[in-house]
C-alpha positions as CSV (number, residue, x, y, z in Angstrom):
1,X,77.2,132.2,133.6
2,X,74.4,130.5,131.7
3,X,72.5,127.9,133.1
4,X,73.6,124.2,131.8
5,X,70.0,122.8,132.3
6,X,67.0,125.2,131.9
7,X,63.1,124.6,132.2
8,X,61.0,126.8,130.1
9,X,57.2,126.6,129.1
10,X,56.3,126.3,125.1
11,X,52.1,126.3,125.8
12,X,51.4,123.2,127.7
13,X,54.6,121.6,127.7
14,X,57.3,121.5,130.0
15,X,60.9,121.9,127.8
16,X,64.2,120.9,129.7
17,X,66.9,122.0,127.9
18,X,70.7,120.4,128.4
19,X,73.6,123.0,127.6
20,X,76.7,121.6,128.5
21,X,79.1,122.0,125.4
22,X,80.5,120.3,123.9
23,X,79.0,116.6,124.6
24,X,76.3,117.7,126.9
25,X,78.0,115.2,129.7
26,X,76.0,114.0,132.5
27,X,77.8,115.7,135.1
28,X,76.5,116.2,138.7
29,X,75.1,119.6,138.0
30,X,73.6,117.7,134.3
31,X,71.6,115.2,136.3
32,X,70.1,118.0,139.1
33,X,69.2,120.0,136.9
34,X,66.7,117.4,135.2
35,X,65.5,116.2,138.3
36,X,64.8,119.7,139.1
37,X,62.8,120.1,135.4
38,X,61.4,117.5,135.9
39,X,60.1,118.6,139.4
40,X,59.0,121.8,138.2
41,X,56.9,120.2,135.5
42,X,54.9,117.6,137.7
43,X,54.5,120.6,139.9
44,X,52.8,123.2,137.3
45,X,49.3,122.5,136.7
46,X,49.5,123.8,133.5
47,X,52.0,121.7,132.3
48,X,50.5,118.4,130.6
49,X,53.3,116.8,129.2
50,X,57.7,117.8,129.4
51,X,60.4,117.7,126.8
52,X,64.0,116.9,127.8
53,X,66.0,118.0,124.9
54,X,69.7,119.1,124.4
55,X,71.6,122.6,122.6
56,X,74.8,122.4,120.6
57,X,75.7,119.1,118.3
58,X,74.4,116.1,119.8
59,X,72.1,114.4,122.8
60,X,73.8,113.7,126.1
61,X,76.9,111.7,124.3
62,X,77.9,109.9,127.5
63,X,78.6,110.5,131.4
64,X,81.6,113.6,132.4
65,X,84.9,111.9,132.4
66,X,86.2,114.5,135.1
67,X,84.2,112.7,137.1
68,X,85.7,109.1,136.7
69,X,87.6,108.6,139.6
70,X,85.8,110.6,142.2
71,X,83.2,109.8,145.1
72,X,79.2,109.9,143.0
73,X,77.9,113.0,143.7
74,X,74.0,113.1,144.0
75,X,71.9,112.8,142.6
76,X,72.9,109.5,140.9
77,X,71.6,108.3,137.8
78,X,69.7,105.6,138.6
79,X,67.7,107.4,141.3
80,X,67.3,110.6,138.1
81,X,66.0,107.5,135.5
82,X,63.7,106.0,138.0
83,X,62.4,109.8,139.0
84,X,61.7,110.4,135.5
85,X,60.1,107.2,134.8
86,X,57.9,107.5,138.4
87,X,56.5,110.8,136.8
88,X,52.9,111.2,136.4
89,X,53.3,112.9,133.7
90,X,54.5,112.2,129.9
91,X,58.3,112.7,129.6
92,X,59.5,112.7,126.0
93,X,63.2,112.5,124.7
94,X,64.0,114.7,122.2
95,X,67.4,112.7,120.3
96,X,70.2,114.3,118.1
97,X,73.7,113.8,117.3
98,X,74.5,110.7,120.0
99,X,72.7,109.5,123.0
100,X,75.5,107.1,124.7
101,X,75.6,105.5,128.0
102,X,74.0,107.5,130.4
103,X,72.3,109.8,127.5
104,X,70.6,106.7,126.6
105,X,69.7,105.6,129.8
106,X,68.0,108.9,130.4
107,X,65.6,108.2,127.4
108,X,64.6,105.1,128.2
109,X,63.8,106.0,131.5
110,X,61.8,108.7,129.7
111,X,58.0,107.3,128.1
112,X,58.5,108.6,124.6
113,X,61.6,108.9,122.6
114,X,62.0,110.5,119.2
115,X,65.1,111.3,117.1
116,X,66.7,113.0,114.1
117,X,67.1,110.3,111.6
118,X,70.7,111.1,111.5
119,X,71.1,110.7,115.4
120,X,73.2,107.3,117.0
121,X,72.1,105.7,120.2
122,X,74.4,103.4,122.1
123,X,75.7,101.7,125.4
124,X,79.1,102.1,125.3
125,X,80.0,101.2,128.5
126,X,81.6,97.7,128.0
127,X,84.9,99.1,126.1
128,X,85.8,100.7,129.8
129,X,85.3,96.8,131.5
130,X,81.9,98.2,132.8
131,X,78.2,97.8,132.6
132,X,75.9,100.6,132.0
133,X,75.1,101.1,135.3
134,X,71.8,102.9,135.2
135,X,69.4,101.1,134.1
136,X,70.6,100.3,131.0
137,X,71.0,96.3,131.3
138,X,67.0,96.3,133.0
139,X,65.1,98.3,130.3
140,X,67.0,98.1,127.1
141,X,66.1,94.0,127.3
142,X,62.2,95.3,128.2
143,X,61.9,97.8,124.9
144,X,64.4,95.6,122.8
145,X,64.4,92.6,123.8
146,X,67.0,90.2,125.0
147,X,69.0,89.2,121.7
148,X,69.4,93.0,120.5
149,X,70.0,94.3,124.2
150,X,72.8,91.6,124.4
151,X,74.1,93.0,120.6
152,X,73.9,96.7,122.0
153,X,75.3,96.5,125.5
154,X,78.3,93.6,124.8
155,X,79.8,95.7,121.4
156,X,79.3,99.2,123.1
157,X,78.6,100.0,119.5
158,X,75.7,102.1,118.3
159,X,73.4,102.1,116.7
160,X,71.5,104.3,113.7
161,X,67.8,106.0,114.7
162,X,66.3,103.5,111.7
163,X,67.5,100.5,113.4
164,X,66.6,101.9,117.1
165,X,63.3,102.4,115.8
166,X,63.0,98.9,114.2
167,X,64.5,97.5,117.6
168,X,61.4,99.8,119.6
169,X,64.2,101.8,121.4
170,X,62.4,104.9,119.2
171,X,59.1,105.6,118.7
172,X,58.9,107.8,115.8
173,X,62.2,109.3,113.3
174,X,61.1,113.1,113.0
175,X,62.4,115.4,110.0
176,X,63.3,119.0,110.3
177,X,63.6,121.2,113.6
178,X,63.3,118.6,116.3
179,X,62.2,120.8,119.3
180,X,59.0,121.7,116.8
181,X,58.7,117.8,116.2
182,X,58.9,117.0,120.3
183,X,56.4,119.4,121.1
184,X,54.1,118.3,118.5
185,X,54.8,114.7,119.5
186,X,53.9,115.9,122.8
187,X,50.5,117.4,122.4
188,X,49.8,114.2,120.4
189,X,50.8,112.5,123.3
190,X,48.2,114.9,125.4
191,X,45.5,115.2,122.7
192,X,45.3,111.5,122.2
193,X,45.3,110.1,125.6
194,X,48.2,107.7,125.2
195,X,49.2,106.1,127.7
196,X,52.2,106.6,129.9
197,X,54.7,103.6,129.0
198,X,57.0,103.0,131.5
199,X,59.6,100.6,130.8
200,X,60.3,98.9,134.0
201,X,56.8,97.5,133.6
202,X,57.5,96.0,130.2
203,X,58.7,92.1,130.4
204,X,61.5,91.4,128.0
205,X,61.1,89.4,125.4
206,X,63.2,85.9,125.1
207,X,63.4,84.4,121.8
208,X,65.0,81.0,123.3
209,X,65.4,79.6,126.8
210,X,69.0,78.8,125.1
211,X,69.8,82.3,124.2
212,X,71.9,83.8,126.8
213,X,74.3,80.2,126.8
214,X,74.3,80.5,123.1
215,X,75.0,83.9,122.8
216,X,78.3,83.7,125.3
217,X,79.5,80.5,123.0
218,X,79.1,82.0,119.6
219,X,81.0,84.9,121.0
220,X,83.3,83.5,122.8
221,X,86.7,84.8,120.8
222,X,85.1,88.0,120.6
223,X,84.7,87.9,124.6
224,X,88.2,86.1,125.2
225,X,89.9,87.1,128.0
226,X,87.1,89.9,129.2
227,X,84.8,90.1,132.3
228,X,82.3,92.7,131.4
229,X,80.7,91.5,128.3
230,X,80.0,88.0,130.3
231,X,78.6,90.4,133.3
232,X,77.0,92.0,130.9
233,X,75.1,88.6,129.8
234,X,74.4,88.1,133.3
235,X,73.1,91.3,133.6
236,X,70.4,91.0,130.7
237,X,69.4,87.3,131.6
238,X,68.4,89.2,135.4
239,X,66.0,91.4,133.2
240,X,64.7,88.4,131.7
241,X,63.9,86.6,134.9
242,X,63.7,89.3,137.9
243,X,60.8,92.1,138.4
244,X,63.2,95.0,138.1
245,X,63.8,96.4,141.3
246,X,65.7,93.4,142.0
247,X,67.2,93.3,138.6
248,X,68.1,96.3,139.2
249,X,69.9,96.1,142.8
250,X,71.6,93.0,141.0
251,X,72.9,95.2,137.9
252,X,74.2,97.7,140.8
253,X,76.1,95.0,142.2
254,X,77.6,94.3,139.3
255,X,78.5,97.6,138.2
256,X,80.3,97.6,141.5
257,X,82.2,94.6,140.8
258,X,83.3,95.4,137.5
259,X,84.0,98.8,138.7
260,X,86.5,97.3,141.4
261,X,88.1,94.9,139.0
262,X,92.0,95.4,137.5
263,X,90.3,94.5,134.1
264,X,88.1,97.5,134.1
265,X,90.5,100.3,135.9
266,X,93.4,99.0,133.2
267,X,90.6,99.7,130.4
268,X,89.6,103.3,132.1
269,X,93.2,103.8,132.1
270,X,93.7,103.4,128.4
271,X,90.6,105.1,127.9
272,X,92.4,108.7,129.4
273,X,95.6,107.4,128.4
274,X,94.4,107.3,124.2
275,X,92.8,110.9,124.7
276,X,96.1,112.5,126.5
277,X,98.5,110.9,123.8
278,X,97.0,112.5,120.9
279,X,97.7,115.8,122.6
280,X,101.5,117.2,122.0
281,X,103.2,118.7,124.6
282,X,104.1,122.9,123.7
283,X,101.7,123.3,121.4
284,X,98.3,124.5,121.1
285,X,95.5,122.4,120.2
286,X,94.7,125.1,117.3
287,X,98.2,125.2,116.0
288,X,98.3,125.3,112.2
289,X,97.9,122.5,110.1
290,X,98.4,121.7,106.7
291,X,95.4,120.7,104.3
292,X,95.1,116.9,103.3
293,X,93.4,116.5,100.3
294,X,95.3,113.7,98.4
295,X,97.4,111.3,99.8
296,X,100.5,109.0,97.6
297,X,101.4,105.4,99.0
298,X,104.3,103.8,97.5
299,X,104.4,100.4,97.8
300,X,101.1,98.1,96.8
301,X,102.2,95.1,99.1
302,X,100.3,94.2,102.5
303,X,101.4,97.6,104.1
304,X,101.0,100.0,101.5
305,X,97.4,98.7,100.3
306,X,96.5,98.8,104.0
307,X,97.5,102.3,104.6
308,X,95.6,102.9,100.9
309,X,92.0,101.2,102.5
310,X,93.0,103.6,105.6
311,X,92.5,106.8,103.3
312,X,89.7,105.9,101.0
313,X,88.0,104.5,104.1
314,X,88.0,108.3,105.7
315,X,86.9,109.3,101.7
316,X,90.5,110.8,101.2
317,X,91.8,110.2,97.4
318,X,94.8,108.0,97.1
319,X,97.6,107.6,94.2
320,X,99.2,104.0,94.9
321,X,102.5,104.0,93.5
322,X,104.5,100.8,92.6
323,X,107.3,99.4,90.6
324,X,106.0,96.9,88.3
325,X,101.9,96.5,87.1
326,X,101.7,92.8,88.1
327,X,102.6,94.4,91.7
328,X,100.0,97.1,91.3
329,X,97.2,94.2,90.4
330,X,97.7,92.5,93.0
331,X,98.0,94.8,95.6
332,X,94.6,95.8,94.4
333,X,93.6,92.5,94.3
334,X,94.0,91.9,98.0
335,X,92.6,95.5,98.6
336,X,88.9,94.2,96.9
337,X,89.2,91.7,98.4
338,X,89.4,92.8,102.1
339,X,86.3,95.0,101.0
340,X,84.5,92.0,99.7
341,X,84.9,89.6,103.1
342,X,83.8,93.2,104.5
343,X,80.9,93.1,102.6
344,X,80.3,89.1,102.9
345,X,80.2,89.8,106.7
346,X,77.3,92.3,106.4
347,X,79.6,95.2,108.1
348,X,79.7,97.3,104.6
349,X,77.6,97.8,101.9
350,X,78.5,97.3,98.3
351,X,78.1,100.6,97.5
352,X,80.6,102.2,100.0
353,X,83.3,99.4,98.9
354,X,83.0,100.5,95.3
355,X,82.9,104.0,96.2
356,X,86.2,103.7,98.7
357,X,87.8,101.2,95.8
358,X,87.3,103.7,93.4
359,X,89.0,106.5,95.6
360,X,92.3,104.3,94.9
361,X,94.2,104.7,91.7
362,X,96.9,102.7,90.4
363,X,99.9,104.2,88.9
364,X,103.5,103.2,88.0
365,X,104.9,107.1,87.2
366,X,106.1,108.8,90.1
367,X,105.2,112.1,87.7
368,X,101.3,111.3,88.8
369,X,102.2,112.4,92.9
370,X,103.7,115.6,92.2
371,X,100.1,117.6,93.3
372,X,99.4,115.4,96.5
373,X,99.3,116.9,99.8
374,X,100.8,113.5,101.8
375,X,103.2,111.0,100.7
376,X,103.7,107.4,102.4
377,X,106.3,105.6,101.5
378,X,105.7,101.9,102.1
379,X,108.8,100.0,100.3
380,X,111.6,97.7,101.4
381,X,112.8,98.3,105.2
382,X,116.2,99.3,103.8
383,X,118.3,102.3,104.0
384,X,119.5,103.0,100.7
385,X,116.2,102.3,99.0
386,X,114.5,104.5,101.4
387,X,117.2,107.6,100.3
388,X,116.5,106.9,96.4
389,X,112.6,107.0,96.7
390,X,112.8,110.1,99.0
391,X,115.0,111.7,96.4
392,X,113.1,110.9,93.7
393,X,110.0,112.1,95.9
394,X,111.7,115.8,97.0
395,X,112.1,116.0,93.2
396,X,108.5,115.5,92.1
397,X,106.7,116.4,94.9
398,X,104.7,120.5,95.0
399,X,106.2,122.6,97.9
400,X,104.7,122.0,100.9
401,X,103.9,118.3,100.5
402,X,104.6,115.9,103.2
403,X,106.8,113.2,102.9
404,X,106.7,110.7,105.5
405,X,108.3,107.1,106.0
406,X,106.3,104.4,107.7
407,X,109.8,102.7,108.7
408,X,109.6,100.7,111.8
409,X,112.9,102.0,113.1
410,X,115.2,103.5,110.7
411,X,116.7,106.5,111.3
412,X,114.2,109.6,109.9
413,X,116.7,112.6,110.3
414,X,118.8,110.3,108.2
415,X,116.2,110.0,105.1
416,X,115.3,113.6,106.1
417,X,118.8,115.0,105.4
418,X,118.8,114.0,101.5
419,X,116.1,116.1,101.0
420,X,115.9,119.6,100.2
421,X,112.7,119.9,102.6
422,X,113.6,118.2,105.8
423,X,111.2,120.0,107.3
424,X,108.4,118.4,105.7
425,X,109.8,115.1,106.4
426,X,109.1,112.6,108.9
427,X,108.1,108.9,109.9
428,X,104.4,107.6,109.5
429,X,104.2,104.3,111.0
430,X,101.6,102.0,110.8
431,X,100.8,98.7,112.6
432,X,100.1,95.1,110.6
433,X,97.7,95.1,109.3
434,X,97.3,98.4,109.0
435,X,93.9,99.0,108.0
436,X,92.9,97.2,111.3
437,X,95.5,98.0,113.6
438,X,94.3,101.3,115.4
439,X,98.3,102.4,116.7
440,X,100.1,105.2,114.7
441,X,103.5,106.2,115.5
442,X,104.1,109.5,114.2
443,X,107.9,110.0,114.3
444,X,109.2,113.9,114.6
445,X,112.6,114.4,113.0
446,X,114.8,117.0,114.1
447,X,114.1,119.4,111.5
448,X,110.1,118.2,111.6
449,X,108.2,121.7,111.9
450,X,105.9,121.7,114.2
451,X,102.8,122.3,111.4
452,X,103.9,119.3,109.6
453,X,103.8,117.0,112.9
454,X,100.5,118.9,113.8
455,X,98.9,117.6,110.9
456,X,100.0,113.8,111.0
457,X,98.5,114.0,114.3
458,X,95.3,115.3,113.1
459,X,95.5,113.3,110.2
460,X,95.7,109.9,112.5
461,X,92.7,110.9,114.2
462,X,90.4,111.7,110.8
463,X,91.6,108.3,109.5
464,X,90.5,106.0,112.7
465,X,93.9,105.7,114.8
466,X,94.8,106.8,117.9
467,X,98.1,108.7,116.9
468,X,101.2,108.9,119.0
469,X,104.3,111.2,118.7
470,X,107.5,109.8,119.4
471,X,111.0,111.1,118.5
472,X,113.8,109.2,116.5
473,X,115.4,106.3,118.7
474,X,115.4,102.7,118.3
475,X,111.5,101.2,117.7
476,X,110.0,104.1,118.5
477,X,107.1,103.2,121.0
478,X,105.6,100.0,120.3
479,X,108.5,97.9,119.2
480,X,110.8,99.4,121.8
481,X,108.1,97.8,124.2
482,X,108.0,94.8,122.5
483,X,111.4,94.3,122.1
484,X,112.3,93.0,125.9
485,X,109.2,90.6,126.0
486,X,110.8,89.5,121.6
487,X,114.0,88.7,124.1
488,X,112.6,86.8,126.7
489,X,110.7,84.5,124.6
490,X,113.2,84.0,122.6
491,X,115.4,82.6,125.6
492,X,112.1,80.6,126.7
493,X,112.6,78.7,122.9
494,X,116.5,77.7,124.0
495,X,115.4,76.9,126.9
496,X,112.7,74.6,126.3
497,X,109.0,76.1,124.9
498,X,108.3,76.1,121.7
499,X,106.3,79.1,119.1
500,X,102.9,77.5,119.2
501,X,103.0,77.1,123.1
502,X,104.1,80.6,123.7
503,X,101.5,82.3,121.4
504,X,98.6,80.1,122.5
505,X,99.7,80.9,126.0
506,X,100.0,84.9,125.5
507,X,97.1,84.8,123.0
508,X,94.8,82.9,126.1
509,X,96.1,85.9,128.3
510,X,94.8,88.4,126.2
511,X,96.8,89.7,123.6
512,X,95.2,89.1,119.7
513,X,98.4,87.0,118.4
514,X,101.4,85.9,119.7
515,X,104.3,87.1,119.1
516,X,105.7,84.4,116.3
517,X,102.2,85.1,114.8
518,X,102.6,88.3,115.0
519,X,106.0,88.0,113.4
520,X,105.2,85.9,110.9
521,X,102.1,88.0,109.7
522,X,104.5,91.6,109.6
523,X,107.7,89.5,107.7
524,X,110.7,87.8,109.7
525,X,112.5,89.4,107.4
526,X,112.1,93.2,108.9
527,X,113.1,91.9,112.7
528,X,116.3,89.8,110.9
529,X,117.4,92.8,109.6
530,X,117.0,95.0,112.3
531,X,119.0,92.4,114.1
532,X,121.7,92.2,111.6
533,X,121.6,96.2,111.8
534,X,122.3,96.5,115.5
535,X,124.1,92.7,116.6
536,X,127.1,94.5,117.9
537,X,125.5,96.0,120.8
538,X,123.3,92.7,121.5
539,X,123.7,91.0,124.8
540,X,126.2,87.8,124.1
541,X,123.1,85.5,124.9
542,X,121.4,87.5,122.5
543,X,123.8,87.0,119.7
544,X,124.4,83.3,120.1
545,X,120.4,82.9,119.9
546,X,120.4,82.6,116.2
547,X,117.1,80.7,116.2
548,X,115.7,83.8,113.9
549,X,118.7,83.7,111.8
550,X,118.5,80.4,110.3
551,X,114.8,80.3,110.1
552,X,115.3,83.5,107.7
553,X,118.7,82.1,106.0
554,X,115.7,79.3,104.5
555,X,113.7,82.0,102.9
556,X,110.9,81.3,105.4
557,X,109.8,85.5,106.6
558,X,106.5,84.3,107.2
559,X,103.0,84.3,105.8
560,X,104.2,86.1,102.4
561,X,106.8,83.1,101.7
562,X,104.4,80.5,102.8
563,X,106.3,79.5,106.0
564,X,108.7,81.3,108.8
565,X,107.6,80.1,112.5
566,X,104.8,78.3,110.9
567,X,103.6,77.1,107.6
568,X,101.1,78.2,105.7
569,X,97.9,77.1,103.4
570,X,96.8,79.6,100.2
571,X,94.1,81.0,102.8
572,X,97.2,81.6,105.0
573,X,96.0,79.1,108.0
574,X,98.9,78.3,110.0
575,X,100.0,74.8,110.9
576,X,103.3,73.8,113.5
577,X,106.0,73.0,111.7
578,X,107.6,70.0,112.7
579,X,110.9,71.0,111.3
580,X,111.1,74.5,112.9
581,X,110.7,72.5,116.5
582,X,113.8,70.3,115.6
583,X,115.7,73.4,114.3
584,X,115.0,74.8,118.3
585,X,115.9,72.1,119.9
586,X,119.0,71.4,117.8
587,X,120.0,74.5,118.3
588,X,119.5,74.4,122.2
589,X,121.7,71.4,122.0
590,X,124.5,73.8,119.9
591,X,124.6,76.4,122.7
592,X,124.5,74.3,125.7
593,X,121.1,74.7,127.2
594,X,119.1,71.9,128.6
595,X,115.7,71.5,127.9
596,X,112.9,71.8,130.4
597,X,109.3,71.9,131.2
598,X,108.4,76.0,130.9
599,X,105.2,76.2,132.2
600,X,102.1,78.3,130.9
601,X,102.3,80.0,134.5
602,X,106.2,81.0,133.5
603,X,105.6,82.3,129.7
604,X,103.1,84.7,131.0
605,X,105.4,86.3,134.0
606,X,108.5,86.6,131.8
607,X,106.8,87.3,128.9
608,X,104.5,89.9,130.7
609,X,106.8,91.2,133.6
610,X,110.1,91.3,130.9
């Protein structure tokens, strides 16, 4: 069995060499075998100068997740980073592909760094309710400085090798064969005398005594509801003000903290539990798969056009199908201009909006999808109108297209049965709005082959979600879950809350809307049918609480009508409707409930523990 880390002599350099496909994780044997390198190198007199560098597609890319969970194994990180940075002689990172958490912390610790100007460097940490836990809070401030170690280490997102370099977290962007570039780098390094820079003895810079309090309030609905990022604040201020041994027992304890918190094991557990769910039970992870080139959507409304931005953003061709042109233009209306506040916002360049705008064309003939690979259809949440498209779709259609339904619950074997291909048929369904919401539900049908499923699930993954595979039953996964907390709200409205209280109070727990936000942004109008569809089997509570009823029997489904729960200004801001709180209470009065004080304590344990 190969070694995963090797030390080999190129002249008068030391090269340590990670090989632990695919990711190069830090495992325990990861980290001893550097410290060992780096042993050997200090130890060789003829080695002036070492090299850590990494085989396969990318740097260290984070720490090994079999780990999570377990009791640290030595060495531990920090004690490997402040090794390498202790050692008398230059240490030079070598950078490709990623270098995230831990395989960033291991360059900064190093006194050079140098990259591939298409590698990524990050501190991804945060997104599990941690903080990197090596270093990374002490030094990134030092070579950075505060304001862009607080960007970095709060997002967990990373950054390109131009802006590292602009930031100091690289020294120099090499072209060509990078372990040519590090040794030459190295023997500058040598040649040149430069000094050893060792990080720990930088002082971070602070642009504003303000900054850190400043930073926490114009994030703060970014940070709502989380511990780490704050932590993380805390963490970088300690660099500012601490010599960094004590910053960095303070970061360690911490790390501990947050480590020890239900935020951050809830956060790790959705963290293994999106990387298990993509995986489908019985079938190889190299099963066959069908070829998406092309993709159809029918239906330019808010769904359709965001499933549309969903392709062209992963540079996949899109037809957009729809009834009528003045339903086409605007549907592509909206589509620009989600791009353009995109652009406003400084998160996309003009040039890649055009270019994904451009991947979208219009069209009103159902001729134009007869050579796509995928077809989703994005029309009226109704049964007979679903049939007619898919009939008109298994007419036009090549063999071996896919034709899915992004239904939120209809029944797929049903639409699958008019077809002559119910084999390539099955559900699709994305999550309002859907070129944000990260949740697919891929729903397999009876007949669904196991190729066509395959490739929705590989599909999700190419376009940005984190696919799941259900079967058919009522809501599939995420309403079905949603559907006892809908309930249970809805019997807090009779008996005394209203909308705006409930959603500020589930929105303050956590949650990104409430749910008659949430309602009001996807259409009333799908949940009162759905409700019509199934009323016979309804609790009798449920069917006497007609609150949704009425509010739909006005024409009010939500932000597309102007008003449902709320109303609505043209920029769609919403406001408390006065008359939808007398409609509650009225109908309270109708069904014999008093009214009471529900506290915020009470919303969240029904809503929550429903």
């Amino acid at each position: 069995m190969a070694e995963i880390v090797t030390f080999s002599k190129e002249g008068p350099t030391g090269v340590i060499t990670v090989n632990n496909p695919p990711v190069n994780a830090l495992s325990q044997a990861v980290r001893a075998g550097i410290k060992a390198g780096i042993e050997k190198g200090i130890a060789d007199a003829d080695i002036s100068a070492m090299v850590i560098i990494c085989e396969g597609r990318t740097f260290i890319a984070g720490a090994d997740i079999r780990e999570f969970g377990r009791p640290p194994m030595e060495p531990h990180l920090p004690d490997v980073c402040q090794f390498i940075e202790d050692s008398p002689k230059p240490v030079i990172a070598a950078i490709h592909g990623t270098a995230l958490g831990g395989g960033l912390e291991i360059p900064l610790s190093c006194h050079f760094r140098i990259a591939l100007p298409t590698a990524k460097v990050g501190l991804p940490e945060v997104k599990l309710g941690l903080l990197p836990g090596a270093g990374g809070t002490q030094r990134l401030p030092r070579v950075a400085g505060a304001r862009s170690a607080l960007e970095m280490i709060t997002s967990g997102a990373p950054v390109a090798a131009a802006r590292a370099k602009e930031m100091g977290i690289l020294d120099e962007i090499v072209e060509g064969d990078l372990k040519a570039a590090a040794l030459a780098y190295a023997q500058k390094v040598v040649d040149q005398k430069l000094p050893i820079r060792r990080v720990s003895q930088l002082k971070a810079d602070v642009e504003s005594p303000t900054l850190f309090e400043d930073f926490a309030k114009a994030n703060a609905r970014k940070f709502r509801g989380f511990l780490a990022p704050l932590k993380c604040i805390e963490a970088v201020k300690i660099a500012t003000e601490l010599p960094f041994p004590e910053g960095m027992k303070k970061e360690r304890e911490i790390f501990i903290e947050l480590h020890d918190s239900d935020q951050s094991k809830a956060q790790r557990h959705v963290f293994f539990a999106e990387r298990e769910v993509v995986r489908i039970p019985g079938l190889p992870d190299d099963h066959p798969t069908r070829e998406i080139r092309s993709v159809g959507v029918l239906g330019a409304g808010t769904m359709g056009g965001g499933i549309a931005m969903c392709f062209a953003n992963a540079g996949i061709p899109v037809k957009l199908l729809d009834m009528k042109q003045e339903f086409l233009d605007r549907g592509l209306a909206v589509i620009k201009k989600n791009y353009a506040n995109t652009v406003a916002k400084g998160s996309l360049k003009q040039e890649v909006m055009d270019k994904r705008v451009s991947l979208i064309q219009p069209t009103l003939a159902y001729e134009d999808l007869k050579d796509v690979d995928l077809v989703i259809e994005a029309v009226f949440e109704d049964m007979a109108i679903k049939k007619e498209v898919f009939t008109k779709l298994d007419a036009v259609c090549k063999t071996g297209a896919i034709l899915a339904s992004n239904t939120s619950y209809l029944n797929i074997d049903e639409i699958a049965a008019i077809t002559k291909r119910p084999q390539d048929v099955m559900g699709m369904h994305f999550f309002s709005p859907a070129n944000v919401m990260r949740l697919l539900e891929n729903v397999r049908g009876a007949k669904t082959s196991p190729e066509v499923y395959a490739t929705a699930m590989k599909v999700g993954k190419k376009i940005g979600k984190v696919p799941v595979l259900v079967g058919v039953c009522d809501g599939f996964v995420g309403n079905r879950m949603l559907a006892k907390r809908t309930r249970e709200c809805g019997f807090m409205l009779e008996e005394g809350a209203l909308p705006w209280q409930i959603d500020r109070v589930i929105y303050n727990f956590g949650f990104p809307m409430g749910p008659y936000a949430m309602g009001d942004m996807a259409g009333l109008d799908i949940g009162w049918r759905n409700r019509k569809a199934k009323f016979d089997s309804l609790s009798p509570r449920e069917q006497k609480n007609n609150i949704l009823d009425k509010i739909c029997e006005m024409g009010r489904y939500g932000q597309k009508t102007g008003s449902g729960f709320y109303k609505y200004d043209e920029k769609r801001n919403a406001t408390p409707d006065p008359m939808i709180e007398e409609l509650i209470i009225n109908h309270s009065k109708e069904v014999g409930i008093a009214r009471r004080t529900i506290t915020d304590q009470e919303i969240i344990e029904r809503a929550i523990y429903s």
